[in-house]
Backbone bond lengths (Angstrom), bond angles and torsions (degrees), N, CA, C in turn:
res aa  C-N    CA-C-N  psi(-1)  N-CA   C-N-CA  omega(-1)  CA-C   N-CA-C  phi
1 X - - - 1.460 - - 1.523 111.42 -
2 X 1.178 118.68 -34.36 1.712 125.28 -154.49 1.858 82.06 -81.38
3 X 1.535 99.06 -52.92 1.654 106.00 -166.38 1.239 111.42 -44.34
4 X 1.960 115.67 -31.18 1.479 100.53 -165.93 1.510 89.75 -106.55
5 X 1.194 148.62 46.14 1.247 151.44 179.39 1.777 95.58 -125.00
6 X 1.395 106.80 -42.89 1.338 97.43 177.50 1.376 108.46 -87.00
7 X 1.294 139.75 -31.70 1.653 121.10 151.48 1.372 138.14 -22.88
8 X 1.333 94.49 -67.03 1.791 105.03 160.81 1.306 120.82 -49.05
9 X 1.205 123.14 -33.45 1.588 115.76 174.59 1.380 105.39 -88.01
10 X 1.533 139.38 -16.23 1.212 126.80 155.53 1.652 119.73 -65.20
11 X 1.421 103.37 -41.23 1.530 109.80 165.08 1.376 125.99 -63.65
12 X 0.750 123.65 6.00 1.864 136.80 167.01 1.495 101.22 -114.61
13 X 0.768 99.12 -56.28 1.988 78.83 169.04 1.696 126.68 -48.09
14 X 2.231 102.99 -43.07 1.195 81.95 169.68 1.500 124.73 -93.87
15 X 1.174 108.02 13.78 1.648 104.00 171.06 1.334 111.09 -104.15
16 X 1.409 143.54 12.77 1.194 144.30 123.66 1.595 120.37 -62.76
17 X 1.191 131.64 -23.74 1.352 119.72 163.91 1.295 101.97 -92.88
18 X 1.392 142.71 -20.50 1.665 122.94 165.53 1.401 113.97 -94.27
19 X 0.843 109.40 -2.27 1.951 101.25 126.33 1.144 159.15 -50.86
20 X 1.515 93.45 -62.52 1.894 124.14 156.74 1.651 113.02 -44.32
21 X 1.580 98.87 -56.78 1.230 107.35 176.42 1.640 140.27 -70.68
22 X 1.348 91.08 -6.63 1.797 127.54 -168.21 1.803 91.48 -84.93
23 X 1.167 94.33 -59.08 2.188 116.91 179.59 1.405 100.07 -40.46
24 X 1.611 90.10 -81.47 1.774 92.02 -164.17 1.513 101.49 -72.09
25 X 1.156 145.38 8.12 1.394 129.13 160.33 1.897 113.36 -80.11
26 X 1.038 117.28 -59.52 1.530 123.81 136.41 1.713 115.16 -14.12
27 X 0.931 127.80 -82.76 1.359 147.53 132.22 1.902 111.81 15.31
28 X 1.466 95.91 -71.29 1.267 103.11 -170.17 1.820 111.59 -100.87
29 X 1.399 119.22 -2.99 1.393 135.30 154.25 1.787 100.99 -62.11
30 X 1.086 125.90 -82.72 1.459 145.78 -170.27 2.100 82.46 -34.39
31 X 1.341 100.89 -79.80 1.288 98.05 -153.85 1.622 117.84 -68.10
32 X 1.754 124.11 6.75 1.557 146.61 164.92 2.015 78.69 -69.03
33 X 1.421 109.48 -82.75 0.962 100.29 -153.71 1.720 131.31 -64.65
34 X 1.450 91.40 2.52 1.743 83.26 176.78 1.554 94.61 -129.75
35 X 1.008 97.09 29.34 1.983 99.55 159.19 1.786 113.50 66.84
36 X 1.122 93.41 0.82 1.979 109.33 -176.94 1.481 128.06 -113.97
37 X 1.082 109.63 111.53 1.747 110.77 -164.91 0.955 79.51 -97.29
38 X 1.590 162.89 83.80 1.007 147.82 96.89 1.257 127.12 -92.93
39 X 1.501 96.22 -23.26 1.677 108.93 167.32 1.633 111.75 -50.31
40 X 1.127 111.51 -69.07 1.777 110.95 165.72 1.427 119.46 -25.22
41 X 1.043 125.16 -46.41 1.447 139.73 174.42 1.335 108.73 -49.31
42 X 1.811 114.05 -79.99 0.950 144.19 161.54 1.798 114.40 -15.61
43 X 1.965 110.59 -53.95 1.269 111.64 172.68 1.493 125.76 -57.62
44 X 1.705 85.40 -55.18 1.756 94.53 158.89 1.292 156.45 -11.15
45 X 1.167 100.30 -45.77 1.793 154.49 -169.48 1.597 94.62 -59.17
46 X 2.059 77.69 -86.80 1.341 114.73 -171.03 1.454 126.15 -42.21
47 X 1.338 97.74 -34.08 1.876 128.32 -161.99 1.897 95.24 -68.21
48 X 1.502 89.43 -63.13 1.651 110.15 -167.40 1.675 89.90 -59.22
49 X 1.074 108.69 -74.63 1.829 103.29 -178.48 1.446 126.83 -12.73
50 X 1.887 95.38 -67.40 1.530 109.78 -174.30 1.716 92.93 -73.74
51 X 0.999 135.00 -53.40 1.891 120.21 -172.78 1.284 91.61 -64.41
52 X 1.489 169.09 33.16 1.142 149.03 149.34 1.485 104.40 -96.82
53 X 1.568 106.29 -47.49 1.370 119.96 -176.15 1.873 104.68 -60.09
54 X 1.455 118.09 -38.33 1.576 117.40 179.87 1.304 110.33 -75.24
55 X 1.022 141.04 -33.89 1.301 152.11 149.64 1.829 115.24 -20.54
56 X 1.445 114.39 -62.43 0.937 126.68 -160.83 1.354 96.99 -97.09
57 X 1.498 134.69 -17.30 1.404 142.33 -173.33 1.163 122.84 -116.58
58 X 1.254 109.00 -15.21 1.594 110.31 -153.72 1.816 97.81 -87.58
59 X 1.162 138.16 -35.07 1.069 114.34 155.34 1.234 149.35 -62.06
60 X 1.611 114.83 -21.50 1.881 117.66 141.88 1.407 115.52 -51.86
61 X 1.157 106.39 -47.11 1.326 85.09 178.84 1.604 138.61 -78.20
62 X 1.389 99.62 -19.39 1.792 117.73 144.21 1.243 131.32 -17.95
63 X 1.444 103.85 -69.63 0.992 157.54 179.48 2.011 106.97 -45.91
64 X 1.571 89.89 -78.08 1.617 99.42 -179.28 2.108 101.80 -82.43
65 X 0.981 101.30 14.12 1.780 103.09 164.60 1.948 114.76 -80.60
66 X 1.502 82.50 -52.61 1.475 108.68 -179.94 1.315 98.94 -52.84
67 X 1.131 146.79 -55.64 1.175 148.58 -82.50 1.780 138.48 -22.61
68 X 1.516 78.66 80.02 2.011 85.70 -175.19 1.445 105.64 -105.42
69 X 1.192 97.21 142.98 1.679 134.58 170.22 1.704 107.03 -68.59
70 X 1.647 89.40 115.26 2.030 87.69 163.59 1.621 115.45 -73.62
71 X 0.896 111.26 146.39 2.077 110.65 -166.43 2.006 77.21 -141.53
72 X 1.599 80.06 145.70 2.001 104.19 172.12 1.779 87.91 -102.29
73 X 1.341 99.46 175.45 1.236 143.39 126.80 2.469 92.17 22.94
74 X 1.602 78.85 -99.32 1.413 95.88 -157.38 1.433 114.13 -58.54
75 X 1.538 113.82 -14.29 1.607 123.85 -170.78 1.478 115.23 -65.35
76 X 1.829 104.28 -54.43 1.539 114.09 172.71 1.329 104.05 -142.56
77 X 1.834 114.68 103.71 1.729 107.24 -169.50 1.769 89.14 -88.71
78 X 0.941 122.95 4.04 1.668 99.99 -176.29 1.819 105.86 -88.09
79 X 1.787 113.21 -40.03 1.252 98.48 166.82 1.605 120.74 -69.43
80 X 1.425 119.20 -64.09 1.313 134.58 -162.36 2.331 91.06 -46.84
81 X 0.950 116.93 -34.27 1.069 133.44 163.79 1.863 108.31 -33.29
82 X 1.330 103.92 -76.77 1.557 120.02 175.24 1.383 113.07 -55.22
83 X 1.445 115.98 -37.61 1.163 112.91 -174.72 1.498 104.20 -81.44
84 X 0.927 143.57 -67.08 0.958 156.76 153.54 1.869 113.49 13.44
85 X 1.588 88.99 -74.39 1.911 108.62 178.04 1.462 108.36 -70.42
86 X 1.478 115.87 -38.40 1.650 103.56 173.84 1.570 116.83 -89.59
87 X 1.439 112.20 10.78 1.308 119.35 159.64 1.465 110.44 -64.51
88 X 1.248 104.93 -92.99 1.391 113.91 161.06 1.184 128.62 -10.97
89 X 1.654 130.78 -53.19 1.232 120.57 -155.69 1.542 91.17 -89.97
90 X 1.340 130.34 -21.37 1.897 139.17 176.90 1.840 90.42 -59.70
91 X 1.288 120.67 -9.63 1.490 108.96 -150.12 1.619 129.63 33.70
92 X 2.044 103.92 64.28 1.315 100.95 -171.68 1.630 102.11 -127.55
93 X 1.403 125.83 177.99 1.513 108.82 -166.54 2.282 72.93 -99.49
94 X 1.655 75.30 158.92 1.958 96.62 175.10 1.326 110.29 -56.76
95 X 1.335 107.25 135.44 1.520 102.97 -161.84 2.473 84.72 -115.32
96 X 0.962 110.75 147.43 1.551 114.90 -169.00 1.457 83.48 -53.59
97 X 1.611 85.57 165.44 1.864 101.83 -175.21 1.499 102.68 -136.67
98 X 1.415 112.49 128.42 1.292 132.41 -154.26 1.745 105.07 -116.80
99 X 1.328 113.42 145.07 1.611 115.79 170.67 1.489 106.31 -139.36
100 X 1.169 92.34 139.99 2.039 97.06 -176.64 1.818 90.14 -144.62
101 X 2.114 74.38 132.57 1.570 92.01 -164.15 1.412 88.85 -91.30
102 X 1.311 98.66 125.70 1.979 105.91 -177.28 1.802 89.07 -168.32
103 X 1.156 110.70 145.96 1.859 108.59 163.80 1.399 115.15 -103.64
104 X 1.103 116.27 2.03 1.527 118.37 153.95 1.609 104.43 -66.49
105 X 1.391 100.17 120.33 1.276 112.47 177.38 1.902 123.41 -83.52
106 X 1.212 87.54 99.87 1.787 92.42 172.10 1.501 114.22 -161.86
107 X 1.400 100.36 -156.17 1.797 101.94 -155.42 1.852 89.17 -170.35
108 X 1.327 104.38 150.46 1.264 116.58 170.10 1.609 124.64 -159.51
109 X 1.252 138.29 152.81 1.484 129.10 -170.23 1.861 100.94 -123.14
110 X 1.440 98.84 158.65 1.376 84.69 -178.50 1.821 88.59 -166.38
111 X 1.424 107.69 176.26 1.400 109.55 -178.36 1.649 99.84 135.59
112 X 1.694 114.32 172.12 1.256 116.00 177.68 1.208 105.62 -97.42
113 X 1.613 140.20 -32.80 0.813 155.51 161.09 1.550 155.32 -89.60
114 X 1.312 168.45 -172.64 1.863 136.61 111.75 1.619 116.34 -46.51
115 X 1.220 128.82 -20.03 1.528 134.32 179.85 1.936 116.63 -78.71
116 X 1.708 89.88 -38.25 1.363 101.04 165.30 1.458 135.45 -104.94
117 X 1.503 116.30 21.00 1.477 126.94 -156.22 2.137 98.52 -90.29
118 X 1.636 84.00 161.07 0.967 96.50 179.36 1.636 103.47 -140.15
119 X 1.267 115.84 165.15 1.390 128.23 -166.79 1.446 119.11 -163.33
120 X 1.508 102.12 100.25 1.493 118.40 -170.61 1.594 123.00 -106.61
121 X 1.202 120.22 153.81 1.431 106.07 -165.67 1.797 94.35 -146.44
122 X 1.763 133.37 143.29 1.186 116.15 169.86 1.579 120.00 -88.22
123 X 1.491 96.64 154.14 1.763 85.16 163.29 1.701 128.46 -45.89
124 X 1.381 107.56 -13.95 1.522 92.06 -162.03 1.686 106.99 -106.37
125 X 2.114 103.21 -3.24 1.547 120.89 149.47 1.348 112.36 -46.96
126 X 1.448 119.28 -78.78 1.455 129.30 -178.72 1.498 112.65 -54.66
127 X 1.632 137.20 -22.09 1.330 102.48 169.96 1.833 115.34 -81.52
128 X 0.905 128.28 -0.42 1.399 133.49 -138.32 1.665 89.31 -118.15
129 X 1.308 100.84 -57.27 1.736 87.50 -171.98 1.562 123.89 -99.60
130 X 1.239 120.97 167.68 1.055 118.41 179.15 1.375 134.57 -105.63
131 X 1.433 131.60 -161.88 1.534 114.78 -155.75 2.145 101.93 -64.63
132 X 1.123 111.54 -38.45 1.306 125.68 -178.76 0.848 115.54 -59.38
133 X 1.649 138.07 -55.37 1.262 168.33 -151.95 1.568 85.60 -88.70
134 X 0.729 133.54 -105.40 1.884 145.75 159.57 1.403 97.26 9.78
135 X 1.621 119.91 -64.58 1.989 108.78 -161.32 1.735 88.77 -82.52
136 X 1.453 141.99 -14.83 1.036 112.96 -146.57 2.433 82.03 -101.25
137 X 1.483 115.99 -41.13 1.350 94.49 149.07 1.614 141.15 -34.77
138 X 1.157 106.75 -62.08 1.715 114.49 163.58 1.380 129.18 -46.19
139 X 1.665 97.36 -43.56 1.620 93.55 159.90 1.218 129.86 -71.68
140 X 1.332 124.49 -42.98 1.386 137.62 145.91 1.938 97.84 -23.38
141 X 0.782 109.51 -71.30 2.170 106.20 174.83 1.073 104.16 -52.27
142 X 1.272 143.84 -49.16 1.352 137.14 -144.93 1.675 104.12 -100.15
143 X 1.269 101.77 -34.70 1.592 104.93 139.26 1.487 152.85 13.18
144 X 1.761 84.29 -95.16 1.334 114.33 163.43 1.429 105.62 -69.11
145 X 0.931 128.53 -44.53 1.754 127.57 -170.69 1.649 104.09 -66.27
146 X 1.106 123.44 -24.08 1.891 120.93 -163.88 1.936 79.73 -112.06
147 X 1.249 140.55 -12.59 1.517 128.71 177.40 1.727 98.71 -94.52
148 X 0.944 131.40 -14.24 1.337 142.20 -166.82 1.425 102.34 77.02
149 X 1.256 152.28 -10.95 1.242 152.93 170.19 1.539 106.09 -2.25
150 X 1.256 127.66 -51.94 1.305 139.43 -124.57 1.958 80.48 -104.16
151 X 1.280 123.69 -25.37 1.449 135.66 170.98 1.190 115.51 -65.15
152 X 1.530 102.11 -57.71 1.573 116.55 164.81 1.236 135.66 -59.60
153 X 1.509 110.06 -21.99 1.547 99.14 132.78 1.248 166.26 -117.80
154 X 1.361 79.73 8.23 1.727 105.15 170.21 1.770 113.51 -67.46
155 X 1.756 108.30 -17.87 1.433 109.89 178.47 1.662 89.69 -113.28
156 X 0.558 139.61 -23.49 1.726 130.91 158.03 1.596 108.77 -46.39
157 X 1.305 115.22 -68.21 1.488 124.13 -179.77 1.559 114.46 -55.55
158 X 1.102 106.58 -29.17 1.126 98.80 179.57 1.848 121.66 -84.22
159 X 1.485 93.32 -53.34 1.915 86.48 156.33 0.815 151.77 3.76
160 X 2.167 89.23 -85.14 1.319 121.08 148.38 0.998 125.95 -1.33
161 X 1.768 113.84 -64.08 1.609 128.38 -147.77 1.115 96.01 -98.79
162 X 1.251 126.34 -14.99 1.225 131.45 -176.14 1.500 115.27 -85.11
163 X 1.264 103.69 -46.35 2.049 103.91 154.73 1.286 131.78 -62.02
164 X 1.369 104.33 -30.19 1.257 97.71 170.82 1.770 126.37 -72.54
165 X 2.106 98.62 -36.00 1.168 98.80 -178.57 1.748 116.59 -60.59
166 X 1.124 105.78 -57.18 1.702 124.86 170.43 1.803 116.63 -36.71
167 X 1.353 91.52 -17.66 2.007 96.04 -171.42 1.936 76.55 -95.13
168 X 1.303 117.74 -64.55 1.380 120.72 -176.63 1.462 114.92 -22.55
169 X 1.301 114.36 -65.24 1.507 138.94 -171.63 2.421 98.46 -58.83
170 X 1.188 79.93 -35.68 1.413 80.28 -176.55 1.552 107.44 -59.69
171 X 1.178 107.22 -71.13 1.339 135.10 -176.71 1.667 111.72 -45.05
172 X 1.148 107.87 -26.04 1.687 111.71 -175.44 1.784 92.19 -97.72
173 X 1.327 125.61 -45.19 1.604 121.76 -176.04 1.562 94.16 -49.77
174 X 1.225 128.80 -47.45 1.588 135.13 -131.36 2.030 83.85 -96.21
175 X 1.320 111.40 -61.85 1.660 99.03 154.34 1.335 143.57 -16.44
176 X 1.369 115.74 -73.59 1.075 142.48 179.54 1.952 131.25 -81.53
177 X 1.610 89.29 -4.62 1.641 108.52 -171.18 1.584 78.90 -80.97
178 X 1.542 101.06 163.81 1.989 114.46 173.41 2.366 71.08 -140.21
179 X 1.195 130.30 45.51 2.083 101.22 167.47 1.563 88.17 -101.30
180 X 1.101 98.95 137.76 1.570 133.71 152.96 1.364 121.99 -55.80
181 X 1.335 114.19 -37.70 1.480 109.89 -174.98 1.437 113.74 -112.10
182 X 1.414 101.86 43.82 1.683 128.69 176.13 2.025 93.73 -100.68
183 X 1.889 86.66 131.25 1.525 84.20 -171.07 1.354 100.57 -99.06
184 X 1.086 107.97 160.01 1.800 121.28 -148.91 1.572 102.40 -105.82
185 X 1.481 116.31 -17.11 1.482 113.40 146.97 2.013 129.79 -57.66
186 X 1.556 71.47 -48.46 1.593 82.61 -177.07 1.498 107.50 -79.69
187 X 1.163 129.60 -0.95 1.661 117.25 178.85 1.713 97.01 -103.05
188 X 1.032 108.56 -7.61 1.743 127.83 176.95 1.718 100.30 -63.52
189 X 1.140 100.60 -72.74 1.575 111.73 157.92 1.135 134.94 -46.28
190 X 1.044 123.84 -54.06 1.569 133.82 155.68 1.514 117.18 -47.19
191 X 1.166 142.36 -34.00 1.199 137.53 131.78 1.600 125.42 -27.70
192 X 1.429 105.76 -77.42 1.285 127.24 179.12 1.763 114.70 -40.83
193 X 1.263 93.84 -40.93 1.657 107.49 -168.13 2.075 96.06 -72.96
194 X 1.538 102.79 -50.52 1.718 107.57 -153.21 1.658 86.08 -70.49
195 X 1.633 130.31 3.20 1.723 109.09 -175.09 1.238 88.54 -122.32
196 X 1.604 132.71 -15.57 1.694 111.15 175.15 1.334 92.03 -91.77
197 X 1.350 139.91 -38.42 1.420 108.08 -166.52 1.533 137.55 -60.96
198 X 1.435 116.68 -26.29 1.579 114.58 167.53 1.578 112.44 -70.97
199 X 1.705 105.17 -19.98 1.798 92.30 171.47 1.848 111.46 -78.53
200 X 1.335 106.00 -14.76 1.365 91.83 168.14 1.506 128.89 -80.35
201 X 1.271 108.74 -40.10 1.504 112.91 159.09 1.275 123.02 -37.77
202 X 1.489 111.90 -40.89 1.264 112.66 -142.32 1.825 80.26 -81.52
203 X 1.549 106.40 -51.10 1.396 113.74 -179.66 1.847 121.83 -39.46
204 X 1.078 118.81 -45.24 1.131 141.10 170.43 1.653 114.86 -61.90
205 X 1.273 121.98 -39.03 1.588 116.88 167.25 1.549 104.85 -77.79
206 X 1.266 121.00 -26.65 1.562 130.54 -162.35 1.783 93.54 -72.58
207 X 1.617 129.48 -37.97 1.161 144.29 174.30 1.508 95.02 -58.96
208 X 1.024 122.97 -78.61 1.440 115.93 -151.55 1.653 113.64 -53.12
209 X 1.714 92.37 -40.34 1.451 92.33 -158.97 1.381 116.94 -91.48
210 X 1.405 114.02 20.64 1.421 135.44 162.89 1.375 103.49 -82.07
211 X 1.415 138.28 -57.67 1.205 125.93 164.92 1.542 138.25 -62.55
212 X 1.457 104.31 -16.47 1.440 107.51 165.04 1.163 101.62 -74.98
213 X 1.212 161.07 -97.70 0.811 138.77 164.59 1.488 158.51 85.85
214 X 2.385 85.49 -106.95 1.675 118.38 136.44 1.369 107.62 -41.96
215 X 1.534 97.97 -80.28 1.253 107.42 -156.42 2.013 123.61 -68.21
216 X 1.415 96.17 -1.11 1.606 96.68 147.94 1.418 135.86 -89.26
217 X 1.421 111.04 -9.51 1.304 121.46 169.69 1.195 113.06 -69.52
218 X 1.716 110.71 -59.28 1.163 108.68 -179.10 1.808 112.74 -59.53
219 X 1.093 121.22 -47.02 1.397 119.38 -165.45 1.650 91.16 -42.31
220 X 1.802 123.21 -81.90 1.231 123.52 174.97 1.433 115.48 7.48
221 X 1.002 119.08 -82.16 1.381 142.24 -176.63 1.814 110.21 -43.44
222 X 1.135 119.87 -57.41 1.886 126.08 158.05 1.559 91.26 -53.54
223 X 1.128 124.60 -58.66 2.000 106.34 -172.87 1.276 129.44 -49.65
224 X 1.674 113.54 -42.04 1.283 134.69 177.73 1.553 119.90 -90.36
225 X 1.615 120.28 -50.38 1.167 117.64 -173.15 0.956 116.19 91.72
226 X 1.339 118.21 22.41 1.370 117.56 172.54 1.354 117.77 -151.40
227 X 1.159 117.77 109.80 1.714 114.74 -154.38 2.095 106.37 -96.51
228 X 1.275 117.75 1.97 1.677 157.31 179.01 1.494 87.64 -60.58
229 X 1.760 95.49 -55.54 1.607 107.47 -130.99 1.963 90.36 -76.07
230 X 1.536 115.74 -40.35 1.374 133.43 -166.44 1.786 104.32 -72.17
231 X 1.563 106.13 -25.22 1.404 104.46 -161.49 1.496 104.86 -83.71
232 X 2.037 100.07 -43.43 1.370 103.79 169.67 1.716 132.48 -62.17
233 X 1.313 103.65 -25.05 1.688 115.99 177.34 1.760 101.79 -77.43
234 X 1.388 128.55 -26.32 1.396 127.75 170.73 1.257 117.19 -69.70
235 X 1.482 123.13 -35.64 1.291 135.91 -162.73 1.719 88.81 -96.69
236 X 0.891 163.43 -23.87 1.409 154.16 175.53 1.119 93.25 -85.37
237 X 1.949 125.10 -58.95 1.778 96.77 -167.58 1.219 101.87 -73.56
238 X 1.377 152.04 3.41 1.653 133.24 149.92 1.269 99.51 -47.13
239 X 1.610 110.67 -82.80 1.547 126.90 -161.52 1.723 118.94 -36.47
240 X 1.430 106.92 -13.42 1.550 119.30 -161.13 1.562 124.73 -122.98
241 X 1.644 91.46 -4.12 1.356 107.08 -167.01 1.481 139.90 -74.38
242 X 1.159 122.37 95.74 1.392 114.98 -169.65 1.563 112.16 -121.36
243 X 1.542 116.83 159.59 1.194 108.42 -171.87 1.662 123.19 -61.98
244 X 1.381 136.28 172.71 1.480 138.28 -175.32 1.339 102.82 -68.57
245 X 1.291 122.25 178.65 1.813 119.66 162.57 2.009 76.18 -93.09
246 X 1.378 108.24 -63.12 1.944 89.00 -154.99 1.678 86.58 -74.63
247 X 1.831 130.17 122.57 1.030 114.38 125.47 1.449 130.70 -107.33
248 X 1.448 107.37 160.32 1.457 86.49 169.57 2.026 84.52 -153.16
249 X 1.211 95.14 165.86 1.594 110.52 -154.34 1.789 103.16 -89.77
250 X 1.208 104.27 -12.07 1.557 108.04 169.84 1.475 118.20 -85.22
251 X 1.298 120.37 -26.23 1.306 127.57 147.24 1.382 154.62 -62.66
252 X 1.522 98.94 -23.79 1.326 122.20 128.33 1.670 137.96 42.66
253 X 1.517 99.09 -100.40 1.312 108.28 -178.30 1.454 99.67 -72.98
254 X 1.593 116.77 -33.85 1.139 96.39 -167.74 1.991 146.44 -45.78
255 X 0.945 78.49 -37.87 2.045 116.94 172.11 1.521 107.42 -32.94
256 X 0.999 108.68 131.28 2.004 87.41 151.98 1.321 115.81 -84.08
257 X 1.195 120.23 -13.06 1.537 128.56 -176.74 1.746 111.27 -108.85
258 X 1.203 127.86 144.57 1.815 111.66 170.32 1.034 94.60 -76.48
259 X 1.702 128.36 130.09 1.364 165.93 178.07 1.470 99.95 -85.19
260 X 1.513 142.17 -8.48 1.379 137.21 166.26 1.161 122.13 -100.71
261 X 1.312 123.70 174.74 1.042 131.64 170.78 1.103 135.73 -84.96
262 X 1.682 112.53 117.83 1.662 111.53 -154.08 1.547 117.44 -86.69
263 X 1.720 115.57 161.65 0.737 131.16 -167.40 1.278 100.78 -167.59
264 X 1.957 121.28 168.67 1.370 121.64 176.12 1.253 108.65 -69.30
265 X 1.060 127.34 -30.67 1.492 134.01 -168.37 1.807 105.85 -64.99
266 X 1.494 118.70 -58.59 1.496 137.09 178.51 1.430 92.16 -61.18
267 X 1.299 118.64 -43.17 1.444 110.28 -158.86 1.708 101.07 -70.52
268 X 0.857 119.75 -9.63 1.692 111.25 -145.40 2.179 87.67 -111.78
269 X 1.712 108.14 -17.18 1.069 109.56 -162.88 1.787 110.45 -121.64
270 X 1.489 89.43 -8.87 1.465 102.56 168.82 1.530 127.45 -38.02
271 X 1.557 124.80 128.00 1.513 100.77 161.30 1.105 118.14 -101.15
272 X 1.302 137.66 65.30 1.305 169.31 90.75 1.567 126.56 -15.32
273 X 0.785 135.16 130.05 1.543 130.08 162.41 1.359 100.62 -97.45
274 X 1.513 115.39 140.87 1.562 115.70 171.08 1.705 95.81 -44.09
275 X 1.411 100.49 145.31 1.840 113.55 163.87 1.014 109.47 -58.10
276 X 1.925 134.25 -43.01 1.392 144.50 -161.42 1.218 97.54 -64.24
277 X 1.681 127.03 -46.35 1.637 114.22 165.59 0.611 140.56 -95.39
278 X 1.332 123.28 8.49 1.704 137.99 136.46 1.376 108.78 -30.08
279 X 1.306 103.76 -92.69 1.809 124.96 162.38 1.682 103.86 -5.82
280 X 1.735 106.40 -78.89 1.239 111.54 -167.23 1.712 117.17 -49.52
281 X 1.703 126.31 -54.34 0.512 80.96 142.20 2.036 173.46 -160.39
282 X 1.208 101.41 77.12 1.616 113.63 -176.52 1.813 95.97 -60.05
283 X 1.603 115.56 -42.52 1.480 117.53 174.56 1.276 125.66 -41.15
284 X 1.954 104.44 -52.39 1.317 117.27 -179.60 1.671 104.28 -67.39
285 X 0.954 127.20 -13.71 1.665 135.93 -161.81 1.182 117.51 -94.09
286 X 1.579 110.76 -40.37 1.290 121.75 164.62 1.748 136.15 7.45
287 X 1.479 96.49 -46.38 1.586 105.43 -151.67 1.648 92.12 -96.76
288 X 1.301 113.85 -18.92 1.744 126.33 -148.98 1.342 89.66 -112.95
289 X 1.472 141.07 4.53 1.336 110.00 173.06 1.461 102.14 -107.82
């Protein structure tokens, strides 16, 4: 467990430098083709700015995507309840507790930190599962919040937006330019580059957050002690699963469940791991937690 906890934090390191390196390559395409290395600079800037600003935002705005309701204590004592006890036993401070009225059954955690975390669950989670089923989801959330997961993607997501915006910005300069002594190889590229680069990003968060994942299932399971409890709460949100009314594809990883609407196409690009090997394996794991 520790081993693949310390992986993941090596794996966020290197997908923060193939990021960096994703930018200023982008970066230094744009400014080949318009003859100005300051433009690179200039992206630079911009890049660090807007990922500082997602960083510090990007889980409100998560947050108000979903659209979930903060609830105390008296609103729902059976979740705020779970959260609460598998807070504690993670030894983490209470992270706010969220409800989103949807009957698609799921749950997701998010925040920059354990000081700033949040932990949301839908109405159509809480009718479906039970007291077991319920802490061994939550732990699965609470999880991600004590693995930093919930970091990893709040600077993942943000990137993201950041490749995409920067490929955007390309693509509209390269539009809207009338210079002549723009070389027609290099704007060839510059094309090419501003439509593969958000599929690489996108590819690259889709990696990580396939293994968070695993390794939130399993964690769950060390929180609770009961690995029954994680297999049966997986096997219902299969059996139960339907897409959100709000989806949207930047929200995504967040889920323990994919919150969209499936297809071969989503399926094949999901950052999701099929549930069936989820299931498989917490089964094979059984003996080792």
């Amino acid at each position: 467990m520790y081993k693949q906890i310390a992986a993941n934090k090596r794996n966020t390191v290197l997908i923060m430098i193939f990021f960096i390196v994703l930018i200023g390559a982008i970066g230094g395409i744009f400014a080949y083709v318009y003859k100005d290395w300051w433009i690179e600079l200039y992206i630079l800037i911009v890049a660090i700015i807007y990922a500082v600003f997602q960083y510090f935002m990007a889980s409100s705005i998560a947050v108000a995507m979903t659209g979930a309701k903060e609830i105390e204590k008296k609103d729902n004592p059976k979740l705020y309840n779970a959260v609460e006890n598998l807070t504690q036993t993670a030894g983490l401070p209470m992270p706010k507790v969220y409800i989103i009225d949807d009957p698609a059954p799921n749950a997701f955690a998010t925040g920059r930190d354990p000081k700033h975390a949040v932990v949301a669950a839908t109405t159509g989670l809480l009718d479906i599962m039970d007291k077991n089923e319920l802490e061994a989801v939550i732990g699965h959330e609470i999880s991600h919040i004590k693995n930093y997961d919930i970091r990893v993607s709040m600077i993942t997501f943000g990137l993201v937006c950041v490749v995409g915006f920067v490929s955007d910005l390309g693509l509209r300069m390269l539009y809207h330019s009338d210079d002549d002594d723009r070389s027609p190889v290099g704007a060839v590229i510059m094309v090419v580059v501003a439509i593969l680069a958000p599929l690489a990003a996108s590819l690259a968060q889709l990696a990580v957050s396939r293994e968070r994942e695993y390794l939130a299932d399993a964690s769950s399971v060390n929180l609770t002690r009961y690995p029954e409890g994680m297999i049966s709460a997986l096997k219902k949100l299969d059996e139960h699963s339907r897409p959100m009314r709000r989806q949207n594809a930047a929200t995504e990883a967040l889920y323990i469940n994919n919150p969209l609407r499936k297809n071969s196409f989503t399926n094949l690009f999901s950052t999701h791991p099929p549930i069936e090997k989820r299931i498989e394996r917490l089964e094979n794991g059984k003996n080792t937690f």
